[in-house]
C-alpha angles and dihedrals in degrees: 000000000000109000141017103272083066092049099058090034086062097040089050094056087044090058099044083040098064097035102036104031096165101040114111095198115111082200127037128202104260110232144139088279093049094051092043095054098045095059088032081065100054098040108256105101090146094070090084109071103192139321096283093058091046087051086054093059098044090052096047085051103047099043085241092289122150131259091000133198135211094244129148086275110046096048079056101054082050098061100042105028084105113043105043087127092072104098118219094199095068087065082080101030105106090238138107125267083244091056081042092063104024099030133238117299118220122203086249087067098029079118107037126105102263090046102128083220089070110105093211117014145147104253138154103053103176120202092261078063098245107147116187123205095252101183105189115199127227101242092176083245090183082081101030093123083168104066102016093224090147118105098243139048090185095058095045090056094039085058099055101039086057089041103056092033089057096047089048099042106030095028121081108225087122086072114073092203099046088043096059089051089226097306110140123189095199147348129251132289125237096268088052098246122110114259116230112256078057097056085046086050086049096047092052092045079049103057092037093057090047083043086054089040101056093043100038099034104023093043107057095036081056094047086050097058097046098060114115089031087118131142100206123042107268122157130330083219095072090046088052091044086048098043093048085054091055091053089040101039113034119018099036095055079051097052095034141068124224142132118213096180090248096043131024134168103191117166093229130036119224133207125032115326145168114274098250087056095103099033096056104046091050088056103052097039080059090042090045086048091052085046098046090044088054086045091050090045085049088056097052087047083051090057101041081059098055089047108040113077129241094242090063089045098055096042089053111052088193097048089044086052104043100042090028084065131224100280085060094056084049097052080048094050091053094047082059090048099057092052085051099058095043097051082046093048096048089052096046087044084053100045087058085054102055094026103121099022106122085191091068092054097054085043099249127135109286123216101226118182130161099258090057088048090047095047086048097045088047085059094045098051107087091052117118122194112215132224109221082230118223108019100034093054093054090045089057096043098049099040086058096242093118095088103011078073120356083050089214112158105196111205115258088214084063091043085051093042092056093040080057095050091049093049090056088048097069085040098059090040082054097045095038083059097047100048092041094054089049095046095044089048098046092045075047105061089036095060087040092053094049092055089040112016115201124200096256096166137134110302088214098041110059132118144175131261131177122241092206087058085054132099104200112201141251143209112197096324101318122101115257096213094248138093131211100222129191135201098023136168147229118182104211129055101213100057080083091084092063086056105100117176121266125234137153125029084353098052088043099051081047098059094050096051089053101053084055102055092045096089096042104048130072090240118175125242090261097061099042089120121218095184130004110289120220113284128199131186142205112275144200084006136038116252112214118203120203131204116243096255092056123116140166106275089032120033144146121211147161130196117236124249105191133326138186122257115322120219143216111239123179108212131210095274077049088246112158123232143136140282129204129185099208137350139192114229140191108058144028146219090257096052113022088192110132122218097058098157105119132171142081085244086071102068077064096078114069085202087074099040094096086048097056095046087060096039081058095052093045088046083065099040084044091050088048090050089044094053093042100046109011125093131246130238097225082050097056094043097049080050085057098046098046087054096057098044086054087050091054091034085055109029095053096045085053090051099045094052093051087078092047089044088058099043093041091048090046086052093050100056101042083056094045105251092129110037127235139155093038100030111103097217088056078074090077092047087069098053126083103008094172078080098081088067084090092077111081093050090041094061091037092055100029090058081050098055097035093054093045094052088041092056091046094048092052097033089055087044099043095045095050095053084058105042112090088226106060093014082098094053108040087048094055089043082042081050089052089055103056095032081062101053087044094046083043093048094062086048095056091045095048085048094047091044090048101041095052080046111048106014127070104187095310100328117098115230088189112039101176081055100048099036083056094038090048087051099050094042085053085052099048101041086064099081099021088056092069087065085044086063095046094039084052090051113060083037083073099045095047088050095043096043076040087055111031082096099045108085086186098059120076107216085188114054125237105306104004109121090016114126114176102312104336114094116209081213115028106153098087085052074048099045082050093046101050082054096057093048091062093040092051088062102029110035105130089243096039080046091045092041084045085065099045092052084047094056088042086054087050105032093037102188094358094078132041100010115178097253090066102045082045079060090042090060110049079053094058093037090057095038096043113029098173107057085071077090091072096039107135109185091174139318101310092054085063116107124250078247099052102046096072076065098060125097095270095265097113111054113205092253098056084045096061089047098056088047087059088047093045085045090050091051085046096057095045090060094055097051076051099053087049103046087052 
């Protein structure tokens, strides 16, 4: 059966086959009885209304001639006699179904009455003459991320990448006064800290203000840019408009500097930022200025296509797919799909048909009828026909057959969603890394400072002091560390205003210091203390203070700790400094290390002798607690690496799943795997389909979160392996471990051995065994379940730590978290949902239906008249026997099941009723049929 003449042929002897068993005419006459019987046959006799409208279908068919036959010809000219204006060139014409039925415009005739851009004309003139008032709304197409009924999918994505960058990176939601753009919901308490009813009235003004922003602000940025994006010509205007947003909106931010309050794109950051401050904002301003340069180069490929003309298009197939636009190709790729699956349902309908004729394999006639077809369906029906997963799904993604075959239309919001994801995924590698370096050096220096202090002080704010005018301290015997000094300098005057007054633990240690050095220093009468004085210290950076034989090459200097008030002296070359009283030495408020006395000019003085011979015994008590509880530097960074590996490993399998997942859910509905039409639960699917605008900031921020968990997680593992403190302990829980799946894999090999053994389904061939076997496996699962639960355990954190990114993937399973009609994890209903929203406009047979009921709409009662779809039927009732289970004539021919899924018009009641009605009429034709 090669062509379509055999087709009919067989469908035609299938027909008289099953009607007519023991004629022996290939070709009946065709009258009133014959069609009577014939639909008689296959149950729907009502379809024939009376004589006259039988008449009707035996004269279409039969082109009016007399004393007609059912012959090849003549079942042809039945089926087709009414929509010979559908035009089977335009199934491989690189236009849309809409261009198939209306035409191409050119930009001569963009304004012309039978444009499809006029928002009331007078279109669809067929060759009889009859014109029908089309009036064709304007839907903003450019934004329908339904639907996808824009030109480009790479301008579509490019918008919102610079959309939603911009608004992150140039936009100051991060500051919450700014933020509120003044707005404050209440003052201060006494104490100075917002109450709480305060913080809850901030956080509402907040997130209204970031609700108001995004519409009022995202929106239309991301409206502007999409203007041109068009796929139809519309007005060079809009590409103009469009083209001037791009400019405005997203390379001169990016080339300028300004700051707006609420928005400001300066080149360099001031203040104090986090360390990935400068490094973010460059790259996205370089990331926002590629994607502004590939939106300028979509708008000169808009205007090529409003001024090229069509008759150079369809004579270059390049040049059609590149100005056309990639939503066009697609609507192409779907017609061919649907060709495809026709063609592809016809053969396998006809393969059941023929399955078990030995005729037809030795290429003799074969004798179909429709109890043969059904036996052979009824075997059939349990095979599955399996996708080979991963692979497979890109191939065929890539290759374009996709939808060149499957007809699978995957939703540009969800490409852009995971472009987005993946995206995310190299920032937070990259910030991850930045604010770990600078973390890791800074942890670094500190711990190295605290083993080998250095005198990192203030360059204009330094003095001298005198070891031999010093008390330097002791605990018990044994020297602090510190020394109580007195008459010392600092050089320069201003450096007073960096003084601020001590208190707590600084004031303390002060004042301790200094009841110990009373009775060792020569102090005056004015500063025998009868209580602790004021003391101040340096602040926000650390003054050093030198001996007098320092120099810079050999010194001997000390930071200082805290002082009493410093004053102003004049001295004889009338050159201004300070003055201080007393002064504690040795550390800082930056650095609390003790023994701060550094420098080779201090072994000059025999005062500190006994000071450096204890600094030498606690450098070696601080280098043994370094190396035995400090980390190293090698260990922080393989914590590090290991992070961001797991973030790429991660991220990206997340993102190149996300494709697979589409095409294999899409799959899946349309099997049956998952059900759908006739499954009460599909019903849910249908409501509340805004929802699936959560997706592109799920997966933006998902991918987010989830990189960011999965970095810590290995960070902090990997960390504590390396470190020598916890190394032990994580080796001997790293030995449970193994010790456990060991200890479980004998247990699986013994369970395989002695089920197989002793076990047939759930019946025991050898009852003594399995009596013994089931006792010892309940005595030693006692103790092994308790690594099953944690096992089990840490399973569910990994997958759910794996899958808090992935939007596709239910963690819970169907109808766990959901109460009532809130579901605890509703992204993956949404991910569905958002599925079944672009199949129900772009399956190949809703897309192919779409443009009959397009040329109906054109053509009114010169297309599609009810003789020829009568015709249509009887074809589809011979050829495919089995589809007569989901006839639905009206509303009484709806399943029970069905019916909750109407509008609401027919209440259950009223539908029970109308099946005992429909029961009652069915009853009165058999006792007709056997009466006559």
């Amino acid at each position: 059966m090669k062509d379509g003449k055999s087709v009919l042929t067989f469908i035609l002897k299938s027909i008289l086959q099953d009607v007519r068993p023991n004629s022996m005419a290939e070709a009946p006459p065709l009258d009133r009885e014959l069609l009577k019987d014939i639909f008689a046959y296959y149950g729907e006799r009502d379809l024939l209304i009376d004589d006259a409208f039988i008449d009707n279908l035996i004269q279409v068919a039969s082109k009016e001639k007399t004393n007609p036959v059912l012959d090849v010809e003549t079942f042809l000219h039945g089926l087709t006699h009414d929509i010979a204006l559908y035009n089977v060139n335009n199934e491989s014409k690189f236009q849309t179904n809409y261009e198939d039925v209306f035409g191409l415009v050119t930009s001569e005739d963009s304004k012309d009455k039978d444009s499809p851009n006029t928002s009331d004309a007078e279109i669809g003139i067929d060759d009889s003459g009859e014109g029908r008032l089309i009036k064709r709304l304007f839907t903003f197409p450019h934004i329908d991320f339904l639907a996808d009924s824009f030109r480009s999918r790479t301008q579509y994505i490019c918008v919102w990448m610079a959309a939603v960058l911009g608004y992150l990176f140039w936009f100051r939601w991060y500051n919450q006064e700014r933020l509120s753009f003044g707005v404050q919901v209440c003052g201060k308490n006494a104490e100075g800290d917002n109450n709480f009813g305060c913080q809850v009235g901030q956080s509402i003004v907040q997130w209204f203000v970031i609700m108001f922003s995004m519409i009022f602000i995202v929106a239309p940025v991301v409206m502007i840019l999409s203007l041109g994006n068009n796929i139809y010509r519309h007005s060079i205007a809009e590409i103009f408009a469009g083209t001037v947003g791009i400019i405005v909106i997203v390379m001169l931010p990016n080339l300028l500097e300004f700051d707006w309050g609420f928005m400001e794109t300066s080149f360099r950051i001031e203040g104090e930022r986090d360390p990935a401050s400068e490094l973010l904002p460059s790259a996205a301003r370089v990331t926002m200025l590629i994607l502004g340069a590939i939106l300028l180069l979509q708008q000169a490929f808009n205007v090529l296509r409003f001024i090229v003309p069509d008759s150079r298009l369809t004579g270059n197939k390049n040049l059609t797919v590149l100005l056309r636009g990639s939503v066009v190709r697609s609507e192409f790729g779907l017609k061919q799909a649907a060709i495809f699956k026709v063609h592809n349902m016809i053969k396998n309908a006809l393969d059941v048909h023929v399955a078990d004729s030995n005729s037809t394999k030795n290429g003799e006639d074969d004798q179909p009828n429709i109890a043969s077809a059904l036996l052979n369906y009824t075997k059939i029906l349990e095979n599955k026909e399996s996708s080979d997963g991963f692979i497979w799904a890109w191939k065929t993604y890539l290759s374009g057959r996709l939808i060149d075959q499957e007809g699978i239309w995957l939703p540009t919001k969800m490409l852009a969603a995971n472009i987005a994801s993946i995206l995310i995924t190299f920032v937070a590698a990259v910030v991850a890394y930045a604010v770990m370096n600078v973390v890791i050096t800074e942890t670094i220096a500190g711990l190295d400072s605290s083993i080998a202090p250095t005198l990192n002080g203030d360059s204009d704010c330094f003095g001298s002091f005198s070891p031999d005018r010093c008390y330097f301290i002791e605990n018990n015997g044994t020297q602090s560390g510190l020394a109580v000094c007195q008459d010392l300098q600092i050089f320069n005057k201003s450096c007073a205003e960096e003084y601020i007054s001590a208190s707590g633990p600084i004031y303390d240690s002060a004042c301790e210091y200094l009841d110990q050095a009373v009775d060792n220093l020569p102090l005056p009468t004015s500063l025998i203390f009868t209580e602790c004085p004021n003391m101040y210290f340096p602040y926000p950076n650390v003054f050093n203070v030198f001996t007098s034989n320092s120099n810079f090459t050999r010194f001997c200097g000390a930071p200082i700790l805290a002082c009493t008030e410093p004053r102003t002296i004049v001295d004889a070359y009338y050159e201004e400094y300070l003055e201080i009283d007393v002064c504690v030495l040795g550390n800082s408020y930056l650095n609390p290390t003790p023994f701060q006395f550094i420098g080779d000019a201090c072994m000059d003085y025999p005062s500190m002798e006994p000071l450096l011979q204890a600094k030498i015994q606690y450098e070696i008590g601080v280098e043994a607690f370094a190396n035995r509880w400090f980390p190293k530097e090698w260990q922080l960074r393989l914590g590090v690496i290991v992070g961001i590996l797991f973030i790429f490993i991660l991220g990206l399998g997340n993102a190149l799943s996300t494709v697979p997942s589409m095409i294999m859910t899409t799959l899946k509905f349309r099997s049956g795997a998952i059900p759908s039409l006739r499954d009460p639960y599909f019903k849910n699917y249908r409501k509340g389909v805004l929802a699936t605008t959560y997706l592109l900031g799920g997966a933006m921020w998902g991918a987010l979160l989830s990189s960011a968990i999965i970095f810590l997680i290995t960070f902090i593992i990997t960390f504590l392996f390396a470190y020598q403190v916890t190394q032990p302990y994580m080796l001997s829980f790293a030995s449970l471990l193994i010790g456990i799946s060991v200890t479980l894999t004998v247990k699986i090999m013994l369970s395989v051995f002695l089920n197989k053994y002793d076990f047939v389904g759930f019946y025991r061939k050898h009852p003594l065994v399995a009596n013994l076997s089931s006792l010892f496996f309940e005595c030693w699962h006692l103790p092994l379940t308790v690594s099953y639960l944690i096992l089990r355990f840490i399973k569910l954190v990994i997958i759910v730590v794996m899958y808090i990114g992935r939007f596709d993937v239910p963690i819970l399973a169907q109808g766990v978290g959901e109460i009532g009609p809130v579901k605890l994890d509703a992204f993956p209903f949404i991910f569905k949902q958002g599925l079944l929203a672009v199949d129900a406009h772009h399956h190949p047979y809703i897309e192919r239906l779409g443009q009959m009921y397009l040329m109906k709409l054109k053509h009114g009662e010169n297309f599609a008249r009810k003789t020829g779809s009568i015709w249509r039927l009887l074809f589809v009732f011979a050829l495919f026997p089995w589809l007569r289970q989901y006839r639905i004539l009206k509303d009484e021919d709806m399943l029970e099941s069905t019916a909750s899924n109407t509008t609401g018009k027919i209440g259950f009641s009223a539908f029970q009723a109308k099946i005992a009605i429909l029961n009652q009429k069915i009853q009165r034709l058999t006792e007709m049929n056997k009466n006559s």
